[in-house]
N, CA, C and O atoms as CSV, one atom per row, in Angstrom:
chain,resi,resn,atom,element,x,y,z
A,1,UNK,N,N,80.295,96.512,191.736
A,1,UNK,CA,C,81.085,96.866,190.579
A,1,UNK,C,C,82.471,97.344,191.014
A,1,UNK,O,O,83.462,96.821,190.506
A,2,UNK,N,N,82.568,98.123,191.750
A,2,UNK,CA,C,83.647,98.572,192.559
A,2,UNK,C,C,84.603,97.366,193.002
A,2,UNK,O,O,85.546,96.928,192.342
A,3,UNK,N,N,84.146,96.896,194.317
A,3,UNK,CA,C,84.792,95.267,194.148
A,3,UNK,C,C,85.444,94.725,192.967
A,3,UNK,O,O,86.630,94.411,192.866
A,4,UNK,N,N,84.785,94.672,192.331
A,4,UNK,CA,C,85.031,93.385,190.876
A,4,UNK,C,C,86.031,94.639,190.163
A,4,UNK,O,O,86.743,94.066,189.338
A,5,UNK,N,N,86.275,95.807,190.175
A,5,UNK,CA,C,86.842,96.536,189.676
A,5,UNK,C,C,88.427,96.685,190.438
A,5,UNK,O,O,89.493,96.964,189.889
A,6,UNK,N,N,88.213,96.455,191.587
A,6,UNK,CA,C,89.181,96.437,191.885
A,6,UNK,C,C,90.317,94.861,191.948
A,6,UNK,O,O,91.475,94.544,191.674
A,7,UNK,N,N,88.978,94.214,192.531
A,7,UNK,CA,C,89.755,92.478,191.853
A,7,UNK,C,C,90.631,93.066,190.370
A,7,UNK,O,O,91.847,93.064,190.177
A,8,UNK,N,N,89.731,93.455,189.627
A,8,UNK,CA,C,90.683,93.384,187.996
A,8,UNK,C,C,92.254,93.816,188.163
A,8,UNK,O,O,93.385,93.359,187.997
A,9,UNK,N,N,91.465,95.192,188.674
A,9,UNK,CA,C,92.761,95.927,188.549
A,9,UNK,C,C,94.200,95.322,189.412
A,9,UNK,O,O,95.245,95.943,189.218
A,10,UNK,N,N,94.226,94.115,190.354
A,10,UNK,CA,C,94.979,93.983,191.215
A,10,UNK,C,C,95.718,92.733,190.479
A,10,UNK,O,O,96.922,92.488,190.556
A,11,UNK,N,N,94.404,91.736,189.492
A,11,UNK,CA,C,94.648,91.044,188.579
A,11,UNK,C,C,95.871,91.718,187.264
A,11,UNK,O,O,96.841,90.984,187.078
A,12,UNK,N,N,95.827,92.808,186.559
A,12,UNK,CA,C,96.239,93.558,185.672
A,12,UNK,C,C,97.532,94.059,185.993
A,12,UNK,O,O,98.276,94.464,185.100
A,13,UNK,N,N,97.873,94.067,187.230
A,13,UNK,CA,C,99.116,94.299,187.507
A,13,UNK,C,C,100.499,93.139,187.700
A,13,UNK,O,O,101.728,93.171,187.633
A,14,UNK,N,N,99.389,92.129,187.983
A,14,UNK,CA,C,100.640,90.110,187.677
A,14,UNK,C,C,100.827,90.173,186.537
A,14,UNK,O,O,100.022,90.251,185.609
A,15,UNK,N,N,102.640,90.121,186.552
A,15,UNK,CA,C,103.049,89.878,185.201
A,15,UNK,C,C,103.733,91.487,184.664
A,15,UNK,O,O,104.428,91.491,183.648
A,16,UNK,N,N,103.542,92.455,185.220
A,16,UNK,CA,C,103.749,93.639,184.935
A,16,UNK,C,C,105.326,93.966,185.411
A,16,UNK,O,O,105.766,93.665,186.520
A,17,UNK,N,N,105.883,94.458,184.640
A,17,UNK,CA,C,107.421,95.015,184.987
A,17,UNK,C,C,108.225,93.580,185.259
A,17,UNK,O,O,109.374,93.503,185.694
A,18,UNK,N,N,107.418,92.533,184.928
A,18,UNK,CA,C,108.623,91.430,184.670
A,18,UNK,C,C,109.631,90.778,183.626
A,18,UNK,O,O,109.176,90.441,182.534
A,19,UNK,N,N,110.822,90.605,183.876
A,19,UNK,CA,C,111.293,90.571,182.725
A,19,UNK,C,C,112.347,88.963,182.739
A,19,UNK,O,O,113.153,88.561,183.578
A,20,UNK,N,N,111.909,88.393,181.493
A,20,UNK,CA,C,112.577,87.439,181.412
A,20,UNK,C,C,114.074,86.996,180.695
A,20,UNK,O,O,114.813,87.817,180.152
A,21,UNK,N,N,114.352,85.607,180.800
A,21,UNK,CA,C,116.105,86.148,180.039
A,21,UNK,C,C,115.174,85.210,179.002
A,21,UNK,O,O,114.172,84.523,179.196
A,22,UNK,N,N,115.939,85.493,177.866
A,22,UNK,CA,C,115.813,85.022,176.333
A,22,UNK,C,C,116.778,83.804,175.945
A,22,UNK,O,O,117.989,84.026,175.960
A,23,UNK,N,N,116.419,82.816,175.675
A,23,UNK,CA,C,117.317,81.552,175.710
A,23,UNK,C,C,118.789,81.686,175.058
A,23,UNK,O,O,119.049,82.537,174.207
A,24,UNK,N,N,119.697,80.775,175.540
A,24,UNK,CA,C,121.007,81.203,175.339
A,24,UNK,C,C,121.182,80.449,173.865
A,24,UNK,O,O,120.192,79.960,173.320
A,25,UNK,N,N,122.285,80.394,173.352
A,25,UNK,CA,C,122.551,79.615,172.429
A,25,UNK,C,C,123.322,78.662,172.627
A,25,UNK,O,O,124.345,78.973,173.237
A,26,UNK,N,N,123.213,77.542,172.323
A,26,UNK,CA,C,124.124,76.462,172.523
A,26,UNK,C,C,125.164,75.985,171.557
A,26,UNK,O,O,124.763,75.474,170.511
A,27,UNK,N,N,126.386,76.083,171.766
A,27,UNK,CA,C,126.993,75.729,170.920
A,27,UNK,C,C,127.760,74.311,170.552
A,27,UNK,O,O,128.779,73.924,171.124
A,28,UNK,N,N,127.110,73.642,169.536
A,28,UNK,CA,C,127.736,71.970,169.214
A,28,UNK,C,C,128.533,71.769,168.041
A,28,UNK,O,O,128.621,72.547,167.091
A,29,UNK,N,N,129.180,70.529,168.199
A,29,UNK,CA,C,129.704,70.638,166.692
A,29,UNK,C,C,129.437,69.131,166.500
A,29,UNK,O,O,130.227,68.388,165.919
A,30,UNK,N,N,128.118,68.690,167.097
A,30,UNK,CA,C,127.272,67.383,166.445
A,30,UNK,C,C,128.056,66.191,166.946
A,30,UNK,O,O,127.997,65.161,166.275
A,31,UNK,N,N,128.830,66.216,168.121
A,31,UNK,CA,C,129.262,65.512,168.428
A,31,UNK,C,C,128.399,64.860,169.691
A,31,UNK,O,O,127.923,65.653,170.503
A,32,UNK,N,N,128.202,63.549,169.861
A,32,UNK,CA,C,127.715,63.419,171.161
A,32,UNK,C,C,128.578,62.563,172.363
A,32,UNK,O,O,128.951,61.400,172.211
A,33,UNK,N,N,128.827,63.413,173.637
A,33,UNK,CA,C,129.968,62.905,173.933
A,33,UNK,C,C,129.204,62.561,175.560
A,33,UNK,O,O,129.945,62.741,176.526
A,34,UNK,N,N,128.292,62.257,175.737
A,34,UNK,CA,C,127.907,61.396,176.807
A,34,UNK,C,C,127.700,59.749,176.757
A,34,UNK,O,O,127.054,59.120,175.920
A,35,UNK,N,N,128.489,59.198,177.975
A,35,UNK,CA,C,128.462,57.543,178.398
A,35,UNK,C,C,127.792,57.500,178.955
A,35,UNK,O,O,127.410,58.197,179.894
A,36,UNK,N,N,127.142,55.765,178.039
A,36,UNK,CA,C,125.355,54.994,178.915
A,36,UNK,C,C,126.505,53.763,179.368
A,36,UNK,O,O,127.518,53.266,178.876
A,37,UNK,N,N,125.851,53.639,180.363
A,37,UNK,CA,C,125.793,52.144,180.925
A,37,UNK,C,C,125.221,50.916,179.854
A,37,UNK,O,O,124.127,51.124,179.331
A,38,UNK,N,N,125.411,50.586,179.768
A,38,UNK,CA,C,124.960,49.109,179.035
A,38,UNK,C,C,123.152,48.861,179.536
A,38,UNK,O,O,122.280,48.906,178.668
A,39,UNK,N,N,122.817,48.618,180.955
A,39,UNK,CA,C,121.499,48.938,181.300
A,39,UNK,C,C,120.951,49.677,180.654
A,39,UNK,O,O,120.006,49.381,179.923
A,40,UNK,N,N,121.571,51.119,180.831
A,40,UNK,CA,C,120.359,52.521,180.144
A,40,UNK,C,C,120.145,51.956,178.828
A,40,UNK,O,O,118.986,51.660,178.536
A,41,UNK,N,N,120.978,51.776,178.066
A,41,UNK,CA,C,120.824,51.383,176.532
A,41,UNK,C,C,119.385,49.839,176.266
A,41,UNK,O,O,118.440,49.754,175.481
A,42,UNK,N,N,119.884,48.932,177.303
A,42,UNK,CA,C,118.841,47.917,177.100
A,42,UNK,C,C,117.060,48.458,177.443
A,42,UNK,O,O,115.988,48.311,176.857
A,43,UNK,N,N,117.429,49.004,178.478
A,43,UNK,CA,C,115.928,49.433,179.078
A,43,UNK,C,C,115.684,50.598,177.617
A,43,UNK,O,O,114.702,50.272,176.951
A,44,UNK,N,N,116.447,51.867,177.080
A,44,UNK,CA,C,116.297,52.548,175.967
A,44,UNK,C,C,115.676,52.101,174.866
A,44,UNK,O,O,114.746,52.676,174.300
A,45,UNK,N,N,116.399,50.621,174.405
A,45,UNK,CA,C,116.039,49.766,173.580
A,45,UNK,C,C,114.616,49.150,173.412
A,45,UNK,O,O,114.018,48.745,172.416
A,46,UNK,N,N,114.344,49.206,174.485
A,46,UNK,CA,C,112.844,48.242,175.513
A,46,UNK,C,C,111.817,49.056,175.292
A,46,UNK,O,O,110.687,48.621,175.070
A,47,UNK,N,N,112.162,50.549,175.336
A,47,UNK,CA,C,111.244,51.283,175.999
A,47,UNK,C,C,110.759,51.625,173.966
A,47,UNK,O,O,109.599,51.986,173.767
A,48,UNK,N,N,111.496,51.504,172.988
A,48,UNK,CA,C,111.105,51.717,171.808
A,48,UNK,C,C,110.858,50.622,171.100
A,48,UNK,O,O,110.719,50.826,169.894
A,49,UNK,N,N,110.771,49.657,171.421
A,49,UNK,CA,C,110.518,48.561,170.828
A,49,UNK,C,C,108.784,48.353,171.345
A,49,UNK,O,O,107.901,47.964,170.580
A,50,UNK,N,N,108.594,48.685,172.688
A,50,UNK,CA,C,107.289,48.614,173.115
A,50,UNK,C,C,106.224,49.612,172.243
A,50,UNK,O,O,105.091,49.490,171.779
A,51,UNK,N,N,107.328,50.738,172.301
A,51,UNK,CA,C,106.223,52.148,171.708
A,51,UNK,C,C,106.023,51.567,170.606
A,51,UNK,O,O,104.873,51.733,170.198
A,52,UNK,N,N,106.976,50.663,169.651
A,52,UNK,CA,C,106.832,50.553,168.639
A,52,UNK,C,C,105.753,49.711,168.273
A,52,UNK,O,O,104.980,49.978,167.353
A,53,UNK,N,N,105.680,48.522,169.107
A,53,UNK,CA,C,104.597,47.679,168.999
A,53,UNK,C,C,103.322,47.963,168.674
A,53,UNK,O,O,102.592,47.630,167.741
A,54,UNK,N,N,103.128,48.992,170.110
A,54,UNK,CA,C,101.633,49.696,170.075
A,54,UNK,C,C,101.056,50.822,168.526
A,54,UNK,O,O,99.928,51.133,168.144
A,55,UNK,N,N,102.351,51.136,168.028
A,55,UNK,CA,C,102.036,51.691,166.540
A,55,UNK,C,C,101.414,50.971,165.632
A,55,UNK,O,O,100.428,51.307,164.975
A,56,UNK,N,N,101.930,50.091,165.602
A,56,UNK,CA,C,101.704,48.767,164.241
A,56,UNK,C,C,99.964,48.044,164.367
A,56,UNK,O,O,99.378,47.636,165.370
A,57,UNK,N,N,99.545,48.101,163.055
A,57,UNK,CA,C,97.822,48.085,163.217
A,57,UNK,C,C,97.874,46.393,163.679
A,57,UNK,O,O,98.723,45.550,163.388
A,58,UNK,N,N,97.038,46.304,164.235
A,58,UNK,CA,C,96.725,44.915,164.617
A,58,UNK,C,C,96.493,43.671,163.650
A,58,UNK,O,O,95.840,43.761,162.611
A,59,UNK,N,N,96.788,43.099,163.870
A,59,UNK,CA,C,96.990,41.794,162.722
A,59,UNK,C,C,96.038,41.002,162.487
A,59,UNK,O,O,95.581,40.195,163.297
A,60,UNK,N,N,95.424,41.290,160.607
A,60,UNK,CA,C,94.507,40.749,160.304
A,60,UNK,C,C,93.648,39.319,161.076
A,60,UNK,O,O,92.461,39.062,160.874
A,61,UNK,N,N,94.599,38.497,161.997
A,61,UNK,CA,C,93.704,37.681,162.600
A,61,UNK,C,C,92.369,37.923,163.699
A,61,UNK,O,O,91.449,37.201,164.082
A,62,UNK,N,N,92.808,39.395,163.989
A,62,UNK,CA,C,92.306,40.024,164.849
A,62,UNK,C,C,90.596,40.754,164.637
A,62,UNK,O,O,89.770,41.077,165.491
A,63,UNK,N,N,90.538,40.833,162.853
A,63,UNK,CA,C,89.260,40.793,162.585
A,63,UNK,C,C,88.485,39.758,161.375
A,63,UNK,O,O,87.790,39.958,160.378
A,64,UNK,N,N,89.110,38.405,162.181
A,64,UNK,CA,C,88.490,37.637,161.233
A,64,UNK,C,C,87.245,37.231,161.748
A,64,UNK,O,O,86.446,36.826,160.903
A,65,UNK,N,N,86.921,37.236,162.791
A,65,UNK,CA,C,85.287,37.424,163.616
A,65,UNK,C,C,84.047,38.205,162.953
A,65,UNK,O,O,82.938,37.955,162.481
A,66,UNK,N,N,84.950,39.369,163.215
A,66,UNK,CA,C,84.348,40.662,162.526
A,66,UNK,C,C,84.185,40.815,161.145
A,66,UNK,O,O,83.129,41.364,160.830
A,67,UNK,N,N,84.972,40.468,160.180
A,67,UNK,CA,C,84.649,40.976,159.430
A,67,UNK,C,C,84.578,39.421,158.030
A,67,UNK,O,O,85.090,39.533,156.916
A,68,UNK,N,N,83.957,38.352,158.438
A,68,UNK,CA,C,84.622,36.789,158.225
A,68,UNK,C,C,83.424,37.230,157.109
A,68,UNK,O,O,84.268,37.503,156.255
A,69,UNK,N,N,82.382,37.469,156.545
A,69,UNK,CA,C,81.843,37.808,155.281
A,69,UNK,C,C,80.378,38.268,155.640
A,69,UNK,O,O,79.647,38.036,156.603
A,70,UNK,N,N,80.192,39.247,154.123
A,70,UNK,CA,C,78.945,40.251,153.901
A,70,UNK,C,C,77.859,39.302,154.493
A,70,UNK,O,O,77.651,38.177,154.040
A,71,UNK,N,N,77.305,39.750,155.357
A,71,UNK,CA,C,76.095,39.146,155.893
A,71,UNK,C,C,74.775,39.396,154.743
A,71,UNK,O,O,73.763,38.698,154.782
A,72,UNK,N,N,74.940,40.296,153.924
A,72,UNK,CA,C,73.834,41.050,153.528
A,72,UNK,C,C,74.541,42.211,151.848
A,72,UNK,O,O,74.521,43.433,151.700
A,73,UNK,N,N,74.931,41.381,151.149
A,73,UNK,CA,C,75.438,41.790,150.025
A,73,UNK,C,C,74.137,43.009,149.291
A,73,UNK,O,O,72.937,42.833,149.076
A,74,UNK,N,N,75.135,44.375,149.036
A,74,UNK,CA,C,74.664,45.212,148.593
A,74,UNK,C,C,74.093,45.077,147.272
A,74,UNK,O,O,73.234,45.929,147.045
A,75,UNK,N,N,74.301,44.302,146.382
A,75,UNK,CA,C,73.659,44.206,144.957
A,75,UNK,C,C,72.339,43.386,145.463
A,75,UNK,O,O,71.397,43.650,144.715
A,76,UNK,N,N,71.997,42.524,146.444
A,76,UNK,CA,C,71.097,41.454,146.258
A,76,UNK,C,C,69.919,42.680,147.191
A,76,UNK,O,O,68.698,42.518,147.187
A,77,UNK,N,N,70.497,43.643,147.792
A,77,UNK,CA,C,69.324,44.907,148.409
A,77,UNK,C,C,69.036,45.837,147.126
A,77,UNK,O,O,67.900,46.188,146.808
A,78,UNK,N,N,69.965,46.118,146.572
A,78,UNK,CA,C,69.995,46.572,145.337
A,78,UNK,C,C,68.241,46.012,144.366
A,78,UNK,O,O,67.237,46.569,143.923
A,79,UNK,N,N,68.735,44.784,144.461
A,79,UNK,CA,C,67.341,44.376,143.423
A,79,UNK,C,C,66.219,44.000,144.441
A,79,UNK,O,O,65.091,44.043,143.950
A,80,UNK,N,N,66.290,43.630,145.791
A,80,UNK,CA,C,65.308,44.338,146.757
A,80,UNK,C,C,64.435,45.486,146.098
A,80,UNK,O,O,63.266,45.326,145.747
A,81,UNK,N,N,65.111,46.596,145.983
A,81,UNK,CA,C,64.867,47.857,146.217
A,81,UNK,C,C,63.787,48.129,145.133
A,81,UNK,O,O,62.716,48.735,145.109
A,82,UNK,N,N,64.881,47.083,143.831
A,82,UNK,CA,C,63.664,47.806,142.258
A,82,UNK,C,C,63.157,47.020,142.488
A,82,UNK,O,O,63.484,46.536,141.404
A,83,UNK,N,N,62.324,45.961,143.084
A,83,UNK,CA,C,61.181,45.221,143.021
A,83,UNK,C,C,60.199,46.055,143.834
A,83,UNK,O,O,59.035,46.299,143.517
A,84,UNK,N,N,60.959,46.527,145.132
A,84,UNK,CA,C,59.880,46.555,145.929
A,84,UNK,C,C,59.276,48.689,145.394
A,84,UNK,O,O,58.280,49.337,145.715
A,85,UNK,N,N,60.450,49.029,144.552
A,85,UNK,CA,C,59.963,50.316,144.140
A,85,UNK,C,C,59.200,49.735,142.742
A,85,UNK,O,O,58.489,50.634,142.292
A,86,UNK,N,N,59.166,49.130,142.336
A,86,UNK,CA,C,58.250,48.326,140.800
A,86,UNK,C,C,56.492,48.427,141.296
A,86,UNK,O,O,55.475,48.540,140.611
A,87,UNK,N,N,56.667,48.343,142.560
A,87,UNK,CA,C,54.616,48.156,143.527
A,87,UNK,C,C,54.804,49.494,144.201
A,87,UNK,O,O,53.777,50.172,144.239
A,88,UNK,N,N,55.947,50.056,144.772
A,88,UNK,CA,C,55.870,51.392,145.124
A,88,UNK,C,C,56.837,52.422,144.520
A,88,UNK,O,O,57.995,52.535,144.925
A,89,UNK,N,N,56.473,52.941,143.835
A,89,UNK,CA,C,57.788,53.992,143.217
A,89,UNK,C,C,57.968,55.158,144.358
A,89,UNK,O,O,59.105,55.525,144.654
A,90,UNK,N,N,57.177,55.550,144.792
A,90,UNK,CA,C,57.649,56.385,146.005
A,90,UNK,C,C,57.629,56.283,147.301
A,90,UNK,O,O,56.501,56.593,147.685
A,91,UNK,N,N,58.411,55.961,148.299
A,91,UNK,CA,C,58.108,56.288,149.823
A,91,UNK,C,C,59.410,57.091,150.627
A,91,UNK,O,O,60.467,57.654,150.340
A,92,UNK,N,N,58.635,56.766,151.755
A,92,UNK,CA,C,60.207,57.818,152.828
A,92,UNK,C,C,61.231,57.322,152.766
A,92,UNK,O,O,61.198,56.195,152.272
A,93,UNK,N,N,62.392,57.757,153.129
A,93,UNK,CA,C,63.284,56.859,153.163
A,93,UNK,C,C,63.729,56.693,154.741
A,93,UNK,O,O,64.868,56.389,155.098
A,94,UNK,N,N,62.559,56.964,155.660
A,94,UNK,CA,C,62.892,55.863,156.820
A,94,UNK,C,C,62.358,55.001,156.505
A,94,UNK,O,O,62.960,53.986,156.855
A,95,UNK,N,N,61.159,54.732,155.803
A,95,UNK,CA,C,60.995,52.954,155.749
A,95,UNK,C,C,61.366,52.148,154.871
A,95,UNK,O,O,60.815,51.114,154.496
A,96,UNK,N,N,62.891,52.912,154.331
A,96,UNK,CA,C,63.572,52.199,153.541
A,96,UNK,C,C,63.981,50.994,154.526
A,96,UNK,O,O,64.006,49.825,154.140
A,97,UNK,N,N,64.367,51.476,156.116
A,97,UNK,CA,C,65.101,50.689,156.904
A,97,UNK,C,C,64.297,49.754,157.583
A,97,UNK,O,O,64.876,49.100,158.450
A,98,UNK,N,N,62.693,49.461,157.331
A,98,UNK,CA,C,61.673,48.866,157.973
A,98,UNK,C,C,61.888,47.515,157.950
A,98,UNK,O,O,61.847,47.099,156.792
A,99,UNK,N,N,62.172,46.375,159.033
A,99,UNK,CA,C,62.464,44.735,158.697
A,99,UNK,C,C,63.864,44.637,158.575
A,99,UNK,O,O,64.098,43.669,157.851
A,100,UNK,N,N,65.298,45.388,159.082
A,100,UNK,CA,C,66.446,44.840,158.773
A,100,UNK,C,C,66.632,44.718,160.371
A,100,UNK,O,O,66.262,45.366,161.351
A,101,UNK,N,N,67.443,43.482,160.119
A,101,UNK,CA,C,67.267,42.523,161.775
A,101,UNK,C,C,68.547,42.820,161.580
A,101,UNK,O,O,69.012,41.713,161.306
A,102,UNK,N,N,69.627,43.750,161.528
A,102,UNK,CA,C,71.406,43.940,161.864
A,102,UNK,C,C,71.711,45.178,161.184
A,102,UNK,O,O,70.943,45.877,160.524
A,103,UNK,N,N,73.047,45.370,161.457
A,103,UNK,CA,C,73.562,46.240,160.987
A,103,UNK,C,C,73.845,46.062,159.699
A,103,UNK,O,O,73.294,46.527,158.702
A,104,UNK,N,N,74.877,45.250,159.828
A,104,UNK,CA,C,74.918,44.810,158.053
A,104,UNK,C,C,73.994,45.025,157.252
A,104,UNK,O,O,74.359,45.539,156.195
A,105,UNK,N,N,72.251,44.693,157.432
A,105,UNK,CA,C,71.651,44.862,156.706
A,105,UNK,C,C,71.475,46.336,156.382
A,105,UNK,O,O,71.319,46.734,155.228
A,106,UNK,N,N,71.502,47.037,157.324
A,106,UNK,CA,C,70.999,48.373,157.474
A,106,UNK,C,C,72.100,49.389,156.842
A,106,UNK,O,O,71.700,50.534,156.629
A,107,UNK,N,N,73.427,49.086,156.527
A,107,UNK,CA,C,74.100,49.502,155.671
A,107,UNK,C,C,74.043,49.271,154.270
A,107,UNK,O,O,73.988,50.177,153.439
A,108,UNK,N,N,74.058,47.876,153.972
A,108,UNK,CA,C,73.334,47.470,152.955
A,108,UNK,C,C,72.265,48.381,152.364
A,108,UNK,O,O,72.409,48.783,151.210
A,109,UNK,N,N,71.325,48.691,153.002
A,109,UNK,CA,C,70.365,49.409,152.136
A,109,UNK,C,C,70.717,50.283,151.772
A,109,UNK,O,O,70.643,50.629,150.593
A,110,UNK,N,N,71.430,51.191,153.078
A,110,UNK,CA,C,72.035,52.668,152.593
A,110,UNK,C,C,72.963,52.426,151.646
A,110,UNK,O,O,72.951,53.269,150.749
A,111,UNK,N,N,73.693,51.643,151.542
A,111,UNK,CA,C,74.764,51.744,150.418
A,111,UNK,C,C,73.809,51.563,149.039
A,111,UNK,O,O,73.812,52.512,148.255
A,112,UNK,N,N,73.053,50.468,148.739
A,112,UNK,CA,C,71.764,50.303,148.198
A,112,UNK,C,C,71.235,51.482,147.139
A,112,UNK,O,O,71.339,51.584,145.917
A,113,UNK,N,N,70.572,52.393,148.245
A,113,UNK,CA,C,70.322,53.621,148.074
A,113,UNK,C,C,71.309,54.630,147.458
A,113,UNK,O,O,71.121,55.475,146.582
A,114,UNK,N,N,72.340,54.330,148.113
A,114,UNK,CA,C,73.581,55.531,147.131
A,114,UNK,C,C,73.336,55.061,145.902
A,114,UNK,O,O,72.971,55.693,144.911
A,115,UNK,N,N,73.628,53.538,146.059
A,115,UNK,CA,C,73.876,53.125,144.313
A,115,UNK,C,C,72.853,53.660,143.170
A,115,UNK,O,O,73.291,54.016,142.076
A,116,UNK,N,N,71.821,53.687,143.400
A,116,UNK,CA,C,70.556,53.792,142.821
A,116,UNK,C,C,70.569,55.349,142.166
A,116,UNK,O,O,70.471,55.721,140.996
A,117,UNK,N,N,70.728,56.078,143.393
A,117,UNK,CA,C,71.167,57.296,143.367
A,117,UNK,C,C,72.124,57.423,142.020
A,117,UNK,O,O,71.842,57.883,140.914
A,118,UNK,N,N,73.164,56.938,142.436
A,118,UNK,CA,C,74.465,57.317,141.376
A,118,UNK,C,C,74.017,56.688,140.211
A,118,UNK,O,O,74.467,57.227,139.199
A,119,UNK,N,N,73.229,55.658,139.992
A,119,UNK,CA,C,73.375,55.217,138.456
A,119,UNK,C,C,71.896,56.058,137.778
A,119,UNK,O,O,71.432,55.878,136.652
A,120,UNK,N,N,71.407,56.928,138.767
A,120,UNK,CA,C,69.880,57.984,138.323
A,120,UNK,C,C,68.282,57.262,138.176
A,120,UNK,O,O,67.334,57.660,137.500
A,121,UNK,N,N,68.387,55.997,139.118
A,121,UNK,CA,C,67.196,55.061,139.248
A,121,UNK,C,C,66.783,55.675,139.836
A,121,UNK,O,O,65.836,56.143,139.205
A,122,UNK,N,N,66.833,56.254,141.139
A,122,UNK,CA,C,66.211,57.058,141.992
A,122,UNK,C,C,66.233,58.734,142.363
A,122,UNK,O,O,67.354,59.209,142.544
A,123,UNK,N,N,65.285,59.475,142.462
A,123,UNK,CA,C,65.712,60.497,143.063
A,123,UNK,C,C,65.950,61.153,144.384
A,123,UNK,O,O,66.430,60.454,145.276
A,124,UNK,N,N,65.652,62.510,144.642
A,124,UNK,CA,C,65.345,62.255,146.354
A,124,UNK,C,C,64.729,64.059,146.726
A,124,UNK,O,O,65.502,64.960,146.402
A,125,UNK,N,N,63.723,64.348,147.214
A,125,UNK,CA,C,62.838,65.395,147.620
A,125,UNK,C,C,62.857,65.298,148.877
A,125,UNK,O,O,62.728,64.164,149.339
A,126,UNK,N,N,63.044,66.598,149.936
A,126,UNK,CA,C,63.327,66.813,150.984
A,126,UNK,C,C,61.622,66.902,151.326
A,126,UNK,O,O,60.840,67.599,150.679
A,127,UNK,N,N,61.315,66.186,152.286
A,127,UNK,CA,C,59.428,66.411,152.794
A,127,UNK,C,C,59.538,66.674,154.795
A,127,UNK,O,O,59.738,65.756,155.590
A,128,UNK,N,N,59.410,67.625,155.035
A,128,UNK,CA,C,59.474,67.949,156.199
A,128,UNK,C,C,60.403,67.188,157.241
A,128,UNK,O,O,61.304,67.865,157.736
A,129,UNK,N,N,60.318,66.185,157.536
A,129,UNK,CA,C,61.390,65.648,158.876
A,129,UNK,C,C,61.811,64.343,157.881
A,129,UNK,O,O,62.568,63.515,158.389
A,130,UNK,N,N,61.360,64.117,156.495
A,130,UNK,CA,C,62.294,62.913,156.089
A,130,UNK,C,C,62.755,63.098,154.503
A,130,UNK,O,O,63.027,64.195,154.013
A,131,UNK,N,N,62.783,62.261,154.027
A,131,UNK,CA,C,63.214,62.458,152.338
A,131,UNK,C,C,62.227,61.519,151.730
A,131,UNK,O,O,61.927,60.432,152.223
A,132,UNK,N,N,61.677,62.082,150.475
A,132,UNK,CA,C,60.739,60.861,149.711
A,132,UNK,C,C,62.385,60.292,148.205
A,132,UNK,O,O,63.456,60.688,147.745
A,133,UNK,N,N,61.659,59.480,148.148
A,133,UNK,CA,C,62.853,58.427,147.497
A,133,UNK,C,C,61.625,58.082,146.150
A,133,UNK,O,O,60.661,57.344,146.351
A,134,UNK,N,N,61.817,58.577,145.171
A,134,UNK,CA,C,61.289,58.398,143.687
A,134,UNK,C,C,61.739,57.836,142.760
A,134,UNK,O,O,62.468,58.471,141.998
A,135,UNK,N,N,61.416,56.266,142.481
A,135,UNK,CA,C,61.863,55.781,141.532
A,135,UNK,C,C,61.795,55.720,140.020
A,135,UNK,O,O,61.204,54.727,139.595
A,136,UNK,N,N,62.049,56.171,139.532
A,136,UNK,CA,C,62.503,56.303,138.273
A,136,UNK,C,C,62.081,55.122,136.612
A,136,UNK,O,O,62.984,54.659,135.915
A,137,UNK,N,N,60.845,54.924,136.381
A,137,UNK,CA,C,60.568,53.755,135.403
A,137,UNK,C,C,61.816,54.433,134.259
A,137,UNK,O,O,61.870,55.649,134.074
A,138,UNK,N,N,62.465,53.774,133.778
A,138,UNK,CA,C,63.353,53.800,132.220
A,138,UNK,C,C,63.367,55.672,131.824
A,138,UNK,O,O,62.821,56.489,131.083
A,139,UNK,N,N,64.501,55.565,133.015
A,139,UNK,CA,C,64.995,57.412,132.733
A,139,UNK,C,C,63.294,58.460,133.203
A,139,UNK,O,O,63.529,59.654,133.384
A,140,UNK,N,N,62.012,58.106,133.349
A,140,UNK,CA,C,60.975,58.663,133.654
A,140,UNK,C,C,61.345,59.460,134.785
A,140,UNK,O,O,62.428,59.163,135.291
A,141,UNK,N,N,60.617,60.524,135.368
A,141,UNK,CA,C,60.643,61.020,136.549
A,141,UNK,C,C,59.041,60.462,137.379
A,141,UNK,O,O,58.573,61.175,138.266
A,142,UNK,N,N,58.673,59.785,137.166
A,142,UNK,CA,C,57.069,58.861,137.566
A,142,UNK,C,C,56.129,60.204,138.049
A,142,UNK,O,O,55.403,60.215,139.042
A,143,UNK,N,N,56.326,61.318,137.106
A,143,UNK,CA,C,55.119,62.448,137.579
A,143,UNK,C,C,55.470,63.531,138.605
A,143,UNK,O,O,54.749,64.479,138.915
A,144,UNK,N,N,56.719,63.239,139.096
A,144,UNK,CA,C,57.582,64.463,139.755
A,144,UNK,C,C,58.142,65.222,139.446
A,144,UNK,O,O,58.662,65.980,140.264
């Protein structure tokens, strides 16, 4: 303790009784009176035209791969959903995601699911590590 007490204290004293100067003021009258070379100015020119490049979002050709159409359209999971809640009105909603072979699909459902949500087809009850998902016959709560 002693040691480490004295480390501090030897620490606590850097920086002590030093004193700094306080910045000066500069005085302009908005004039700028320094000469470029013709070089500095081109390479100047170069050097913002590059930065500038790298700003600008990349050009739609760039996700026409990606994003070339809905693999898995949210209305057609949509009526997925009330068929397959028509034989089951209630299950988890991890095996909402049971059988989707991509991503696309697997957003799809979730978006799916919001929708259902928002228009009051479905509800949703917190059950230990998942959520039960309750579908809703014509405004009914199906006994929940």
């Amino acid at each position: 303790m002693q040691q480490g007490a004295e480390f501090l204290q030897s620490r606590s004293e850097t920086g002590r009784n030093i004193y700094i100067k306080q910045p000066e003021r500069v005085e302009s009258n908005g004039e700028y009176t320094r000469k470029h070379e013709v070089g500095e100015l081109i390479h100047a020119m170069a050097a913002i035209l590059e930065r500038t490049k790298r700003k600008l979002p990349p050009p739609v050709s760039s996700f026409k791969n990606i994003v070339a159409h809905e693999a898995f359209p949210v209305d057609i999971k949509i009526k997925e959903l009330r068929q397959r809640f028509f034989f089951q009105p209630v299950c988890r909603f991890s095996e909402m995601f049971e059988g989707c072979s991509s991503r696309s699909e697997l957003v799809a459902v979730f978006l799916a699911v919001l929708e259902l949500c928002r228009e009051e087809n479905i509800s949703t009850e917190a059950e230990k590590d998942d959520i039960l998902i309750i579908f809703h016959r014509n405004g009914e709560d199906n006994g929940k």
